[in-house]
N, C-alpha and C positions, 0 to 999 in steps of 0.2 A: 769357551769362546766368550771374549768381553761382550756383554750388551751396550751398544754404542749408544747415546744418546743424541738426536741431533737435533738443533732448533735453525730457524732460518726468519732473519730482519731485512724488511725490507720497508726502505724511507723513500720517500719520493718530495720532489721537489719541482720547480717549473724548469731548471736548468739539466738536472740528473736525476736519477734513480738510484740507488747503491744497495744490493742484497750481498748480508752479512751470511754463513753459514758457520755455526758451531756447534761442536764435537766436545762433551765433557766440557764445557760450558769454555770451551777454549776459540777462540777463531781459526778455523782451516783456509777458510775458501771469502775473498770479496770481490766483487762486480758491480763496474761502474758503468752504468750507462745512460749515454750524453743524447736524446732522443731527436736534438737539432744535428748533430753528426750522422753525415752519411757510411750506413754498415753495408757491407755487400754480401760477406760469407754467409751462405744458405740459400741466396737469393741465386733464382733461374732464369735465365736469359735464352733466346731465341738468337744465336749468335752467326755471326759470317765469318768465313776464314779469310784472312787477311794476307797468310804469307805460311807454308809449310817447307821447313828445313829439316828434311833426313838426316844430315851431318849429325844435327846435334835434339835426333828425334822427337822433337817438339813442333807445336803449330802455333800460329798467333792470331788470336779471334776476336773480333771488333762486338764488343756485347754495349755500346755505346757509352762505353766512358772513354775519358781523355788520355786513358794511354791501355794499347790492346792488351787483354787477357794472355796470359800464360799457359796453353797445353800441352804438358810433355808428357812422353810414355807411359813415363813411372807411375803417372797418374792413375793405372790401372789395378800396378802393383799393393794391394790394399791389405797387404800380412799383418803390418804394425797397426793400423786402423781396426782391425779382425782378431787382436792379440785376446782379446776375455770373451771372443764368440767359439760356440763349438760350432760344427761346420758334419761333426758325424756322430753317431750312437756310441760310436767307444771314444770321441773327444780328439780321434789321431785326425795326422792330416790334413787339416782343415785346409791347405790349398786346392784338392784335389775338386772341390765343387765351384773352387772360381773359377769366373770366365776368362776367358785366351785375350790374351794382351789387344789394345786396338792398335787396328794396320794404318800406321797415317797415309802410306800410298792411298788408301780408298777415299784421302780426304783432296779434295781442291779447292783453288780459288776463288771463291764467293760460293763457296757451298755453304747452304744454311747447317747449323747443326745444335741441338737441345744442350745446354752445359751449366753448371752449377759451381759459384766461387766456394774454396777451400779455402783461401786464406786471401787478405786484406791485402791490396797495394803497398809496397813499402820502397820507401828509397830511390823512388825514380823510376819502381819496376810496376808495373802492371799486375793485378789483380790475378792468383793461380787459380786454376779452373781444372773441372773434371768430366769426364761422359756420362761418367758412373753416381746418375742422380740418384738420389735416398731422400725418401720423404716422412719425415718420422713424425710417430703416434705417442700415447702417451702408454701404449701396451707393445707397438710391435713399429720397425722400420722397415716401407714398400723400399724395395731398390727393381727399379724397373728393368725390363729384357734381361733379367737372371733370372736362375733357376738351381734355388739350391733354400735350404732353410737354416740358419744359425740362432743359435741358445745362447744366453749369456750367460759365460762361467760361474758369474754371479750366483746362478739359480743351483745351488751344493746338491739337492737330493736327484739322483739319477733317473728314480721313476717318474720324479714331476717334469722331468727335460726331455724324458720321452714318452710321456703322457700329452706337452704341449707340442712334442714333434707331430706325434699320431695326429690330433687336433687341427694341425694347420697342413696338414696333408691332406685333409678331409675335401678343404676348400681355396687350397691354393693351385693355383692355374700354373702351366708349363713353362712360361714367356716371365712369370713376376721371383725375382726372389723375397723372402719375407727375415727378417732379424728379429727372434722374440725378445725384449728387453724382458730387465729383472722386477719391472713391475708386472709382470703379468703371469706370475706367481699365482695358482689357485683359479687362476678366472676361468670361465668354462668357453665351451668353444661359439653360443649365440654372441657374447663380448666381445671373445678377439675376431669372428667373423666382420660384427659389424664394425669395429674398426677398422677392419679391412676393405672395407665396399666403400667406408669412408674417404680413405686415403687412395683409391683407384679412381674415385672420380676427381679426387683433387688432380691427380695425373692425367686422366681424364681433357680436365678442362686446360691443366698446361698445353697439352699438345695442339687442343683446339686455337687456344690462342696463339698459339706455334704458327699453325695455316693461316690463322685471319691476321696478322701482324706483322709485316714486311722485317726482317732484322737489320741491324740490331735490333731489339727491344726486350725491355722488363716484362719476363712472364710470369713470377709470385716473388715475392719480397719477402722475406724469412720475416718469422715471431720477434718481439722484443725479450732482449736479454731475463726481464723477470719472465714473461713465458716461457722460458728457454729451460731455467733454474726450476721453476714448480714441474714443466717436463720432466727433466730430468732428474732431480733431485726430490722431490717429493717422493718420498716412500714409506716406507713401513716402518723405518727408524728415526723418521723425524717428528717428535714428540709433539710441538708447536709452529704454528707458523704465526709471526705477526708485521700487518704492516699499517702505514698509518695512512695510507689513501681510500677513501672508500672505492672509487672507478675502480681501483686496483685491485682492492679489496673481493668485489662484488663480480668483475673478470674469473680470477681466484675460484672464488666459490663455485661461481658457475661450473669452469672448467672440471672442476673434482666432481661437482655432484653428479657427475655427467660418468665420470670414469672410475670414483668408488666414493661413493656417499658415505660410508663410514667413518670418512677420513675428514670430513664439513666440523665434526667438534675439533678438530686440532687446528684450524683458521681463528 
């Protein structure tokens, strides 16, 4: 198995941001981002339904921008989104612990309801949306009212994917599903707990603002695109990280030394 090398640049400037990601000192991956442009996708809304058509089993939900939200069924169907999570101990399967599709009959007109954009507005259409919020860590992703736990294929050795099963069975409640990402490889279970208590109060406080906040309205604004990249992408294969703002810089650090200190000399 090649040992990958990865480094990852990132420039900031008053207008954009741009992190570079390479691989064998080649470029794979760039992200620009414009932090005067408004992002939606991640961001949770406190939403009103606006119009439900059976026909073509979608709903349309006022999350207070200028042209309604998108939800349709399929939104539930989350296979391809689930393709490098296991979902069981022998890896089959993996539909068998999602939840039962949602019933839009149980949805009506100015019903309020909790929704999270999936993808950006384009073309004249409004913003797609989902029920099925997921609030991610930099160890594990809460996806709330489920009940099921997925491994990232990522993680090759079998007893550490059921070592971290074990783990999050210890302390995971019936109502929450949890997704272990591939950084959380080795960590023990006080870690990923407290990540966990972490991101239940962040859900927590959505819902609260849910109740105190008439809808529409903005109830958490997703991370910026560099938080998103050191989430994600910062791992065990990334040799270097450099960038040239100190705010960012110092963001950065923080966030690691928080969720594996050993990783502060490759900043």
């Amino acid at each position: 198995m090649i040992d990958i090398s990865r480094e990852i640049y990132i420039n900031c400037s008053i207008s954009s941001n741009r992190i570079a990601v390479l691989e064998q000192e080649e470029l794979v991956q760039l992200f620009v981002d414009f932090p005067s442009h408004t992002k939606l996708v991640g961001n949770i809304y406190n939403g009103k339904v606006q119009n439900v058509i059976p026909g073509i089993q979608a709903a349309f939900i006022d999350i207070d921008y200028e042209i309604n939200a998108f939800l349709p069924l399929s939104e539930i169907e989350a296979q391809d989104n689930f393709k490098n999570i296991s979902f069981n101990e022998d890896d089959e399967n993996p539909k068998q612990s999602k939840k039962e599709k949602h019933k839009f009959n149980e949805l009506k007109i100015d019903d309020q309801i909790i929704v999270q954009v999936v993808k950006e507005p384009f073309a004249g259409k409004g913003p797609r949306i989902t029920t099925e919020i997921s609030i991610p860590g930099a160890l594990i992703v809460l996806i709330p009212n489920q009940n099921y736990i997925g491994i990232s294929k990522k993680i090759n050795d079998k007893y550490e994917r059921r070592r971290l099963r074990k783990i999050i069975t210890e302390f995971k409640p019936k109502n929450v599903g949890i997704i272990v990402r591939t950084t959380a490889q080795g960590k023990n279970q006080e870690v990923l707990s407290e990540e966990f208590e972490s991101l239940m109060k962040q859900y927590k406080n959505y819902q609260n603002k849910a109740k105190n906040k008439n809808a529409p309205s903005l109830i958490h604004e997703d991370v910026s695109i560099a938080s998103k990249v050191i989430r994600d992408l910062f791992n065990k294969q990334v040799k270097n990280l450099y960038v040239d703002s100190k705010k960012v810089y110092n963001d950065i650090y923080n966030y690691v030394k928080k969720i594996n200190p050993k990783d502060l000399e490759k900043i």
